[in-house]
N, C-alpha and C positions, 0 to 999 in steps of 0.2 A: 382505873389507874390510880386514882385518889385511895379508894381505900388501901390498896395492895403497900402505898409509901404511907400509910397514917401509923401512929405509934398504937391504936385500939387492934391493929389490924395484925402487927408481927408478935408472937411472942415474949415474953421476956428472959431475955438470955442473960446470961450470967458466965462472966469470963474465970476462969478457975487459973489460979498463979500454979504454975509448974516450973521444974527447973529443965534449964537448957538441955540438951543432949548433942554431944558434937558427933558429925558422921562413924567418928573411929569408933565411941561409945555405942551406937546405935549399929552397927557391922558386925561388932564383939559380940553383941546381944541377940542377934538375928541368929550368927554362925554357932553360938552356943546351943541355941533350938535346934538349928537343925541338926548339929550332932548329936544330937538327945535322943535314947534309945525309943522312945515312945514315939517321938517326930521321924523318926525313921519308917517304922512301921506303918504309922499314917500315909505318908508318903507312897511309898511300897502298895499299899492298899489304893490310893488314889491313883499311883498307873496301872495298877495290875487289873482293875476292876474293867476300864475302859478298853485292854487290849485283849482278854480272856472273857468279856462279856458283848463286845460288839463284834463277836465272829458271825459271820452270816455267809450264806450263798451269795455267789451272784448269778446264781436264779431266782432273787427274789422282786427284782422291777419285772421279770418276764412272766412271773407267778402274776403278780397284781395287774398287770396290762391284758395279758391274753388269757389266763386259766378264769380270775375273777372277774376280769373285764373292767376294771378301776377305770374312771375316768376325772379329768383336773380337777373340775367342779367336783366333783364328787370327792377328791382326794384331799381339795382344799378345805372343804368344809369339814369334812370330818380332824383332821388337822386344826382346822381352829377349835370345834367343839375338845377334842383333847388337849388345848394348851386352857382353854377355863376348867376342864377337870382338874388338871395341872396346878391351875392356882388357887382353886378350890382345897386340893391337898396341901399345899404351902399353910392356906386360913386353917384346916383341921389339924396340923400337926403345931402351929399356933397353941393354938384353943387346945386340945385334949392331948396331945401326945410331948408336951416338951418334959413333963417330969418322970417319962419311961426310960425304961434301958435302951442303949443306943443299940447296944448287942444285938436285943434281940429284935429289934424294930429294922435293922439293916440286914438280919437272918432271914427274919418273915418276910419283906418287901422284896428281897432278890429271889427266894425260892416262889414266891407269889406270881410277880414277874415272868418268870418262866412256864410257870403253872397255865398263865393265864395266854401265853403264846402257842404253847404247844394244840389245843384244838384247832383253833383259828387256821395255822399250818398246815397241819395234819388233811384236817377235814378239805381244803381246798386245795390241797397239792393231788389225794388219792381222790380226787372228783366225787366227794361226796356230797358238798354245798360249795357250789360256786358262783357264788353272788357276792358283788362288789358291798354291800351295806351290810351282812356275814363278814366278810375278809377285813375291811377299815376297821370293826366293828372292837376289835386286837387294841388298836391306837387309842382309842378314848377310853374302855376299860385300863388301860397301863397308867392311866394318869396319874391316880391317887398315888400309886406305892412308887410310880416314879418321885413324885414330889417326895413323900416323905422318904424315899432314899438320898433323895438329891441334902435334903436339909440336913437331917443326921449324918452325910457323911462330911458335910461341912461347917456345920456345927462343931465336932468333934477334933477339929484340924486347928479350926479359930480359937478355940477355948483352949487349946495348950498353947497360946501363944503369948507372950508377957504383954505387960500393958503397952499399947502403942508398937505393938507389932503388927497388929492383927490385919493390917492392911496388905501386909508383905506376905503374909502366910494365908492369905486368901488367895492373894493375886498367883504364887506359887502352887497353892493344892490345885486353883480350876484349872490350871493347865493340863490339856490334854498330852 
């Protein structure tokens, strides 16, 4: 606890003078964004992607239950082994991918995406492999280009936003 309150311990911050902004000012500036041809688009792209990409059966809990035979334990762990792929992707798209095209990095990752769904399905739906650690096996492969989909499309939402917006036009894009 001592070190955590010592001055060796915190940082040195440094307070920067800015000038006030009154809500009107700060509304005007927001509503401006989002009239903004590009902020539009974005937008459009951030519902459209969630409602035209998370089509599924719902035969797909009776696939994993009864054709693979998925079980908790077995669905949890795989599940968590896919959320450190996850953030594994998040550290690589860090490290090696922020000074690529968003373009083509959210082209590649959703055709990838799919690519990488369609066996996994296929083979376990027409009883070709039906084994539960075969079928999960879909969820931890998806990690990386989830993440670097998940980053670049929010990256790209954030960065049109003026200074001190960025918080509004976040809190805005994640919404499903």
């Amino acid at each position: 606890a001592e070190l955590a309150t010592s001055p060796a311990a915190t940082p040195q911050l440094t307070i920067r003078a800015t000038r006030r902004v009154t809500v009107a000012q700060y509304r005007r500036s927001v509503w401006a964004l989002l009239r903004s041809k590009a902020m539009f688009y974005c937008v459009l792209y951030q519902l459209l992607t969630p409602l035209v990409g998370s089509i599924f059966t719902t035969a797909g809990p009776e696939v994993k239950q009864h054709w693979a035979h998925v079980r908790a334990v077995q669905n949890s762990l795989f599940s968590l082994v896919g959320l450190v792929l996850f953030s594994f992707g998040l550290y690589l798209v860090k490290r090696s991918f922020m000074h690529k095209s968003w373009r083509t990095m959210t082209l590649v990752t959703t055709i990838l995406l799919n690519v990488i769904d369609m066996p996994f399905s296929f083979l376990t739906i027409f009883g070709v492999v039906r084994n539960p650690y075969f079928y999960l096996g879909e969820a931890v492969l998806q990690g990386i280009p989830d993440a670097v989909n998940f980053v670049v499309s929010t990256f790209v939402i954030v960065e049109m936003a003026d200074g001190g917006d960025e918080g509004v036009v976040y809190f805005g894009a994640d919404r499903p």
